[in-house]
C-alpha positions as CSV (number, residue, x, y, z in Angstrom):
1,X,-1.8,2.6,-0.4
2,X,-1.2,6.3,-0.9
3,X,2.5,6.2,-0.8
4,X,5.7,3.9,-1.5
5,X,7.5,2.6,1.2
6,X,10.9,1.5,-1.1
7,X,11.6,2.1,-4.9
8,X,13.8,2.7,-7.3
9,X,14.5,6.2,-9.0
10,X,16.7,7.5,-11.2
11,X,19.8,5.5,-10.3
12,X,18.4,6.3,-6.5
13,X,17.0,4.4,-3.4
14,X,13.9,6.1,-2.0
15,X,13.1,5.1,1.0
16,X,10.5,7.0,3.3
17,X,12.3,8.1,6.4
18,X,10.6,5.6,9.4
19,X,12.3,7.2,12.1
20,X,10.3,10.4,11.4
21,X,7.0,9.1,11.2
22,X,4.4,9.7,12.3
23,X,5.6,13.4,12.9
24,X,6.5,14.0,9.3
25,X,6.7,12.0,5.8
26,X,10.4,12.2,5.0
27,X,12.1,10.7,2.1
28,X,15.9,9.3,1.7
29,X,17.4,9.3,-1.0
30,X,19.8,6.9,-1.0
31,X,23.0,7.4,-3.4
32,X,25.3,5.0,-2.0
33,X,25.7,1.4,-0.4
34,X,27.1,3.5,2.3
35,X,23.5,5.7,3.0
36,X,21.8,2.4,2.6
37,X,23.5,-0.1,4.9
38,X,22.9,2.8,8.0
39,X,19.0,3.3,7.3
40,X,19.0,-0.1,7.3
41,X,20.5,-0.5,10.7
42,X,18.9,2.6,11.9
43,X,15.3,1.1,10.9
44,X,14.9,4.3,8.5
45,X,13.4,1.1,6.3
46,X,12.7,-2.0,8.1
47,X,10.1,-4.7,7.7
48,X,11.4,-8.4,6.2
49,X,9.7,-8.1,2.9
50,X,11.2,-4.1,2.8
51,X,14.5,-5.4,3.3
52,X,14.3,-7.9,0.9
53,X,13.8,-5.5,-1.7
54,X,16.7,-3.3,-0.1
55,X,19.3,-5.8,-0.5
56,X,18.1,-6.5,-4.0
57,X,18.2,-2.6,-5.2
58,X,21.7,-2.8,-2.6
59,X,22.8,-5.1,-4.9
60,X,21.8,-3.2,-8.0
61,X,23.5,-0.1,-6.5
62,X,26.7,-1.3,-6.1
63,X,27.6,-2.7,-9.0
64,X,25.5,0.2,-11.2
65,X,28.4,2.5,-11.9
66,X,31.3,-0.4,-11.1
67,X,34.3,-0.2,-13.6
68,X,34.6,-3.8,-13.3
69,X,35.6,-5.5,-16.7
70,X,34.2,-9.5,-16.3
71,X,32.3,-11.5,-14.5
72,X,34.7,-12.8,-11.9
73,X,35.2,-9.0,-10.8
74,X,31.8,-8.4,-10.8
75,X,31.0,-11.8,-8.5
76,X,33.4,-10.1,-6.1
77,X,32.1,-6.9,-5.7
78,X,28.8,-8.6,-5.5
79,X,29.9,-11.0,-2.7
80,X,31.2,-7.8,-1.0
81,X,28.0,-6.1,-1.0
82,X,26.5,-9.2,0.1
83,X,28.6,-9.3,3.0
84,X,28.6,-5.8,3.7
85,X,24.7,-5.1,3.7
86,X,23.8,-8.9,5.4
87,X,25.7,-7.9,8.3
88,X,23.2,-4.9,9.5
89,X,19.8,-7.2,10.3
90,X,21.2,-10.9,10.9
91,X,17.8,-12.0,11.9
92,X,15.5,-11.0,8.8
93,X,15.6,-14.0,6.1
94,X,14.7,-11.6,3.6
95,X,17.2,-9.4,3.4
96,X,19.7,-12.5,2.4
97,X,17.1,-13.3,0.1
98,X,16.7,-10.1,-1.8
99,X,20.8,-10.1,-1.5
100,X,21.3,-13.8,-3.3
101,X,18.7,-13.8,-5.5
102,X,20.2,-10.9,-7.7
103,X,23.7,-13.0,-6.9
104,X,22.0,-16.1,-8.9
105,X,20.4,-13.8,-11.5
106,X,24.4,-12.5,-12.1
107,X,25.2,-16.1,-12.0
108,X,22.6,-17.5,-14.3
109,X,24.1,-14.4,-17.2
110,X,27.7,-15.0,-16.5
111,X,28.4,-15.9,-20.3
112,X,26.9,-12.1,-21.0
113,X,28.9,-8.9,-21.3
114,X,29.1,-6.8,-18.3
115,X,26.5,-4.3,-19.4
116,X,23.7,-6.5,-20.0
117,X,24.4,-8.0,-16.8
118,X,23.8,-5.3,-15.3
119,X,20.6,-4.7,-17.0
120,X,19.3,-8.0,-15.8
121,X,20.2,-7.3,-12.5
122,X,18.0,-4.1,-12.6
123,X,15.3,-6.2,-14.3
124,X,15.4,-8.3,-11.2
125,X,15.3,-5.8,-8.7
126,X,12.2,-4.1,-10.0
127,X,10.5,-7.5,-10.4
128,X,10.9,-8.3,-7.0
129,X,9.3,-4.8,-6.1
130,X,6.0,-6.3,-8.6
131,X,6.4,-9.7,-7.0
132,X,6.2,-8.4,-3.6
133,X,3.0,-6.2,-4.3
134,X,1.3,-9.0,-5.9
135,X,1.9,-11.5,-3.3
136,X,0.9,-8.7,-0.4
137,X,-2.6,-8.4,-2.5
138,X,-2.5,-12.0,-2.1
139,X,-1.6,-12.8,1.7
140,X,-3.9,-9.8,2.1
141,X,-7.2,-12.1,0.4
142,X,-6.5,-15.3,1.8
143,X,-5.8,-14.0,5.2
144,X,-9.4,-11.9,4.9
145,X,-11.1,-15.6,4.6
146,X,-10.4,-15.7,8.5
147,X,-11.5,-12.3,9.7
148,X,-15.5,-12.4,10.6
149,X,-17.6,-8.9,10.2
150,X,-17.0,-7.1,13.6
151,X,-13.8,-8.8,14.7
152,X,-11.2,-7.3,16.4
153,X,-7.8,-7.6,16.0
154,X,-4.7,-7.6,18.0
155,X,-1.3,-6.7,16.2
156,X,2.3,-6.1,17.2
157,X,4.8,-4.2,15.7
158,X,4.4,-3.2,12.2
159,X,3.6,-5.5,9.5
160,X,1.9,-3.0,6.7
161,X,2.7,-1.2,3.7
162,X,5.4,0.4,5.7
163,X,7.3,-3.2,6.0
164,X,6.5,-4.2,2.6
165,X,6.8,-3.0,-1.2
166,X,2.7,-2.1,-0.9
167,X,-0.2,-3.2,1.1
168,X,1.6,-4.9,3.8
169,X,1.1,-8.5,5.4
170,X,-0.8,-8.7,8.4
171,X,-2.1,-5.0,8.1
172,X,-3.1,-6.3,4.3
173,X,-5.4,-9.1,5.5
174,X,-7.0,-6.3,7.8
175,X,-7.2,-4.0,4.4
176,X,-9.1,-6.7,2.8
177,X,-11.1,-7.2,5.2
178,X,-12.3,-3.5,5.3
179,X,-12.5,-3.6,1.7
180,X,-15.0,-6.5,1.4
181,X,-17.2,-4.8,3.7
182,X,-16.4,-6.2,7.0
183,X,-16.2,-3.9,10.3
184,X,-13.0,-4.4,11.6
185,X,-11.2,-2.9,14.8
186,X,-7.5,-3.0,15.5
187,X,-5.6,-2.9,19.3
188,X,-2.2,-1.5,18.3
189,X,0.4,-2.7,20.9
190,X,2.9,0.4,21.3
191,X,5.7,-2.2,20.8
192,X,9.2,-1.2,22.8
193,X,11.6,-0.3,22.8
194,X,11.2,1.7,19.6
195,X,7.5,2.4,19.1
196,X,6.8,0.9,15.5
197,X,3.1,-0.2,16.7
198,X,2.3,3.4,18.1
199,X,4.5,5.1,15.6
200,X,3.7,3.4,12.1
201,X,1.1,1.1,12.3
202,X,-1.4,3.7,14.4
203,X,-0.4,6.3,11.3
204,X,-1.0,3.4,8.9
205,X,-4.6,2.0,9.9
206,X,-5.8,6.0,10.7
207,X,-4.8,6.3,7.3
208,X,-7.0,3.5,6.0
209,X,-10.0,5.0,8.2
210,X,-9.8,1.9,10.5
211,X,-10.7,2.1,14.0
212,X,-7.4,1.8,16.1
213,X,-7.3,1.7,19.7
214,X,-3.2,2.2,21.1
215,X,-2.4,0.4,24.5
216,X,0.8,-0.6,26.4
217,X,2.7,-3.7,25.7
218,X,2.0,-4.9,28.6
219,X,-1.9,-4.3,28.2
220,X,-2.6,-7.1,25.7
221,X,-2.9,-9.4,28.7
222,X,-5.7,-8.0,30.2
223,X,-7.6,-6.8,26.9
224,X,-7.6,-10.4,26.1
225,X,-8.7,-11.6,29.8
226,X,-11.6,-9.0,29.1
227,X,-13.1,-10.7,26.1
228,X,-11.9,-7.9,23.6
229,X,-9.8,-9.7,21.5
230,X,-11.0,-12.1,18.3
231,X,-7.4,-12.8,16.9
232,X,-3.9,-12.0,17.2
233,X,-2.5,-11.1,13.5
234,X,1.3,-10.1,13.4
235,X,3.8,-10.6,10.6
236,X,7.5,-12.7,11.0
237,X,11.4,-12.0,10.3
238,X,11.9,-15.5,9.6
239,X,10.2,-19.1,10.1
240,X,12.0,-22.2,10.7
241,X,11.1,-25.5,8.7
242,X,9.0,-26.7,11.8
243,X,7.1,-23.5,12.1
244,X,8.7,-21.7,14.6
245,X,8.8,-17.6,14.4
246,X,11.4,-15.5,14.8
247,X,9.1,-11.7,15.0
248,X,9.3,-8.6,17.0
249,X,10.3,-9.0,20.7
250,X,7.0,-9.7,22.5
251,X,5.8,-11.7,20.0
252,X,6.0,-14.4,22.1
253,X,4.8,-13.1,25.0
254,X,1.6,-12.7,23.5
255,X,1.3,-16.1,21.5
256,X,1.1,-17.7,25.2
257,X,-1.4,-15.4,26.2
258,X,-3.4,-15.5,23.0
259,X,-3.2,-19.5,23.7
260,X,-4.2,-19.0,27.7
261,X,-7.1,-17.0,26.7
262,X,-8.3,-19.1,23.6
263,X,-7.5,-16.8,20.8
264,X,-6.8,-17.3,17.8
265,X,-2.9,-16.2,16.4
266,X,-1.8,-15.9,13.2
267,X,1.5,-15.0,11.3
268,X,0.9,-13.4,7.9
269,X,4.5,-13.7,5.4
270,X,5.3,-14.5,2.1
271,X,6.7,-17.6,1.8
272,X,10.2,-16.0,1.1
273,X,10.6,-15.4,4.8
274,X,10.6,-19.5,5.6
275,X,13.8,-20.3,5.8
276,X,13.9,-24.4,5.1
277,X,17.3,-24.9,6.1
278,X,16.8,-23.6,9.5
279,X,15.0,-27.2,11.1
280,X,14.1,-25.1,14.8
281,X,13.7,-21.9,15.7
282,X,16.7,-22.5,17.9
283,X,18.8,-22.1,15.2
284,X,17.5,-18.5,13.9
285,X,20.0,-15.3,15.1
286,X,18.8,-12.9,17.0
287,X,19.7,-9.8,16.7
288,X,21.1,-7.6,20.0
289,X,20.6,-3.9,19.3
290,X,22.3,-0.4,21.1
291,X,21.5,-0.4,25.1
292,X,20.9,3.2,24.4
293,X,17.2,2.2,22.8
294,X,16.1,1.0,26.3
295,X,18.0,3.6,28.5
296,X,17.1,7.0,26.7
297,X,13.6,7.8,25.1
298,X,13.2,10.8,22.7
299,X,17.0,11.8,23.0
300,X,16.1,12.0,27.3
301,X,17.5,9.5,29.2
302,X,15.4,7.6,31.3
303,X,17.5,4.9,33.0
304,X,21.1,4.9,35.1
305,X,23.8,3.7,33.0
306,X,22.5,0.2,33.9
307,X,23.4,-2.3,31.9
308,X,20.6,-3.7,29.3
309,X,19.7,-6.8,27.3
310,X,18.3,-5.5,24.3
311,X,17.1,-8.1,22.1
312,X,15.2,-7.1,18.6
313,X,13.7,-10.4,18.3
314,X,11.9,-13.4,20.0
315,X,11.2,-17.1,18.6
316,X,7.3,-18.0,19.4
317,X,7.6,-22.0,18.7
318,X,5.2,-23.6,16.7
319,X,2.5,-24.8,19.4
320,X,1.6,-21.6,19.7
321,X,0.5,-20.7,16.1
322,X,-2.9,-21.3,14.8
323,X,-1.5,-20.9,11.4
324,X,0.8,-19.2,8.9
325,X,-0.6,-16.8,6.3
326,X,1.2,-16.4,2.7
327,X,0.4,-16.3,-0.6
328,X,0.1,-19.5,-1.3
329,X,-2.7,-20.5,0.9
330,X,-2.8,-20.9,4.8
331,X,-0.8,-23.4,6.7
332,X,-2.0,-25.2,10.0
333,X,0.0,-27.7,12.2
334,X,1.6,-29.7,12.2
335,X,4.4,-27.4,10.5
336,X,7.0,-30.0,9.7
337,X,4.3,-32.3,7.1
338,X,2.3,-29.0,6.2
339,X,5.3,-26.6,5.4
340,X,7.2,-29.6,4.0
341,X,4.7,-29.7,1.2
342,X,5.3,-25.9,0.5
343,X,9.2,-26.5,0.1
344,X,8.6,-29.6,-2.3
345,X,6.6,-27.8,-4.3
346,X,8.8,-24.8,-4.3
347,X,11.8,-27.3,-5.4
348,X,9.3,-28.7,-8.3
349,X,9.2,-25.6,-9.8
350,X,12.8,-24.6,-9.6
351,X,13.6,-28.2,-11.4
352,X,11.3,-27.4,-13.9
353,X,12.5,-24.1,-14.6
């Protein structure tokens, strides 16, 4: 990818802008937890394996320049930031993980002074920036294995480099695809209220040289009826232990029309985004967000001061999904014995560590 979505310089978040796309490449430079927890909110980054990395360099932020003296202070100031930053997106898993896993990295270097702590805890944030490229490279090549010269795809939302460290998820496996020589086109759904789909992933795939056709949300239905459709590839904000999928509102609606119509739909994620202590998708938050998104477009209003339901996310349950995409390999029903397997494994390694 020509450009970073999220990194770390010079004692800086920078972040590219996504409310200015596709209009104009903007960076923010973010100097403060402050900065950070409203381009979070704002969506000026978004994407669950973006905002994993957020809360990790959040973390790394806040504490950089603290005058705390020991490690109980410095667990406090990291709990508030935790706190602070995990309240803007309750619904991506990621964010919480990026947030704790630089809490257990303090925690497993308590005994240390306060400077190499914090040291460490940049260590881990730039690792999770390598980790997350490597295992988009990978989602990217197992997901590939699934995509047929002269397929075309369906996608919602934004699930590319712009959502990720590099490469992106679902727009990663289309990446691959193109790269190992396959002719791929893409239907972009325009995804409201916002317009990630027409804003960012259009800009994303033109980019690439991909062939993008944009239609209307409420299009998908009848492109599918039509025969135009081989598979439905989107990315996920979280996954619950029996494979439900918490994604971008309308997610849903299409995994029962993909399933009407006989097509194949797939979620592509790193395995970070399954949340195993979540048993249904019934239990995963979903985020409300301002009625103003649905009443005004551009800055214009375009409604009555009606009210408005406003929901970020929907939960597509398991029956739906043909199967889940990571980096570890591609999991097919049934969810519960197949994604068991994956958190057993991932609690092997963390014994043997």
């Amino acid at each position: 990818m020509p450009f970073n979505t999220i990194e770390w310089i010079k004692g800086k978040i920078k972040i590219i802008d996504q409310t200015q796309l596709p209009h104009k490449l903007k960076y923010l430079y973010c100097e403060d937890i402050e900065t950070l927890r409203e381009a979070i909110s704002s969506l000026r980054v978004r994407g669950a394996p973006a905002l994993g990395i957020a809360g990790a360099l959040g973390v790394l932020l806040g504490v950089r320049n603290s005058p705390v003296k020991d490690y109980p202070e410095l667990k406090k100031e990291i709990e508030k930031i935790i706190t602070y930053l995990g309240s803007s997106r309750p619904t991506a898993v990621n964010l919480f993980w990026g947030l704790r896993r630089m809490l257990n990295c303090a925690e497993k270097n308590k005994d240390k002074d306060i400077k190499t702590i914090k040291n460490l805890l940049e260590r881990e944030a730039l690792q999770i920036i390598e980790e997350d490229k490597a295992c988009n490279r990978l989602i990217g090549k197992n997901g590939a294995s699934l995509i047929n010269d002269g397929d075309t795809i369906l996608t919602h939302c934004n699930a590319g480099a712009l959502a990720t460290a590099d490469y992106g998820t679902a727009l990663g496996i289309i990446y691959k695809a193109k790269e190992e020589g396959k002719r791929v086109k893409v239907y972009v759904d325009e995804t409201r209220p916002l317009l990630q789909g027409a804003r960012l992933t259009t800009w994303e795939l033109m980019q690439e040289g991909i062939e993008t056709i944009l239609i209307c949300d409420n299009t998908a239905g009848e492109v599918m009826r039509e025969k135009k459709i081989s598979k439905v590839l989107v990315g996920a904000d979280r996954v619950a232990a029996n494979g439900d999928v918490a994604n971008k509102i309308g997610t849903y609606t299409l995994a029962v029309l993909a399933k009407e119509n006989k097509i194949p739909f797939y979620i592509a994620c790193p395995i970070s985004t399954i949340d195993f202590s979540l048993p249904g998708g019934e239990k995963i938050p979903i985020e409300e967000r301002s009625a103003s998104e649905v009443r005004e477009f551009l800055g214009r209003k375009i409604a009555p001061h009606v009210k408005v339901y406003n929901l970020a996310f929907d939960v597509t349950p398991a029956e739906y999904i043909t199967g889940i995409i990571t980096e570890k390999g591609i999991y097919k029903p049934p969810y519960k014995e197949s994604l068991k397997e994956l958190n057993n494994e991932k609690r092997d390694r963390s014994y043997s560590s």
